[in-house]
Residue, then its C-alpha position, 0 to 999 in steps of 0.5 A: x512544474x517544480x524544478x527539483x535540484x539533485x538532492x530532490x530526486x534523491x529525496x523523492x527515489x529513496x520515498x519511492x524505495x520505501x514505498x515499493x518496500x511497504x507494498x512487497x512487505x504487505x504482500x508477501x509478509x501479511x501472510x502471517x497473522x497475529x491474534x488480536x483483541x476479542x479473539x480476531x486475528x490481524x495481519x502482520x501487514x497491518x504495520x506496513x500497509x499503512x506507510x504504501x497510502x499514507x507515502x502517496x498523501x505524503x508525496x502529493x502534499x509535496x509535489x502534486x498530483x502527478x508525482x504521486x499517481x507515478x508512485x502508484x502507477x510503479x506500484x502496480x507495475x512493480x506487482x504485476x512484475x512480481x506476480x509474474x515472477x512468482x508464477x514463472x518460478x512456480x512453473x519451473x521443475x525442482x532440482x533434487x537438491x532443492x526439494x527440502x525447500x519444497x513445500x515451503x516455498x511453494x506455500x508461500x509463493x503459490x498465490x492462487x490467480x484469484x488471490x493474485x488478481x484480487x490483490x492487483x485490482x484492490x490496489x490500483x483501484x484504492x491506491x488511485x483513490x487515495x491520490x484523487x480523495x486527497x486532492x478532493x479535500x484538499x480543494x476544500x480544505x486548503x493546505x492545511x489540516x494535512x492530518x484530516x486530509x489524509x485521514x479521510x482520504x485514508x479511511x474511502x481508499x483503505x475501505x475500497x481495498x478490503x471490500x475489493x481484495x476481500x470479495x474477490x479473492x474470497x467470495x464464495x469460500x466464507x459466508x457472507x457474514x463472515x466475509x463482512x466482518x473480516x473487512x470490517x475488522x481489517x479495515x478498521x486495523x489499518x485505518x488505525x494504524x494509519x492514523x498512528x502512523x501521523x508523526x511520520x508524516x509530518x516527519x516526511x513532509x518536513x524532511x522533502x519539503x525542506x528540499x522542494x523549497x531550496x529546488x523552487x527557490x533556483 
């Protein structure tokens, strides 16, 4: 078990905020979208997304297994709480004053139970995929080629996402082909992403290791 020093859980806290940060940014901001090449449209949580898979390979890198599956156990409690939120303050009755805010607040809070489902399932079920496909290859690949690690660790979870969030939250209301290709297309969007999100992680790695090292050396 590493023994971290106090400037290594403070390390550790603020990855966990930017990572919590990532995960909400990605649900609540991806509701808009952007046009994009050949006339499909993207997400704006394309640009965020990517950071919530990439900070677990990031952590376990650092500090293992266990710490990163705790990253995503607080995601998926974080969300659940949120969730709840959301659905609480949608139950509760509009002041007069407030209904200017109305329409607008409702449209952007008022996730479906499907949609709101759909959501939890796909990130626990890839988020703990990213953690054990990581550590697959890391087995057999050793400590190095973090990049490659990552990346195809990246490509199965971010692939497990889109099909889950996809079919759950929308099977039945497009056809099946079209179904298809918004999958093919958001996964490939945020596998993209996050191989251009790389330098980051190395940048992040250096920065906590620095720290984990000085924590192993007491």
């Amino acid at each position: 078990m590493i023994q971290l020093t106090e400037k290594s859980y403070k390390k550790i806290f603020i990855a966990l905020a930017l990572y919590l940060t990532s995960l909400f940014a990605a649900n609540t901001l991806g509701l808009k979208i952007m046009p994009f090449l050949f006339g499909t449209h993207l997400s704006v949580a394309v640009f965020c997304c990517p950071i919530v898979f990439l900070m677990t390979d990031v952590i376990g890198e650092v500090y293992g297994k266990q710490v990163a599956k705790l990253f995503v156990l607080a995601g998926f409690i974080s969300t659940a709480l949120f969730i709840a939120y959301s659905f609480l303050s949608l139950a509760m009755p509009w002041s007069a004053d407030g209904e200017w805010a109305r329409v607008g607040y409702n449209q952007v809070f008022g996730l479906s139970v499907r949609m709101a489902f759909a959501s939890i399932v796909a990130f626990l079920i890839a988020e703990y995929q990213d953690v054990f496909s990581f550590f697959f290859f890391r087995a057999k690949f050793g400590e190095k080629f973090f990049w490659l690690r990552s990346l195809l660790s990246n490509v199965w979870s971010q692939l497990l996402d889109s099909i889950i969030f996809m079919v759950i939250a929308f099977a039945g209301v497009y056809e099946t082909k079209v179904l298809i290709s918004i999958i093919i297309s958001w996964w490939l969007y945020k596998v993209a992403m996050g191989f251009l999100y790389t330098p980051l992680s190395y940048l992040g790695i250096y920065l906590l290791r620095e720290r984990n090292e000085e924590a192993q050396a007491q």
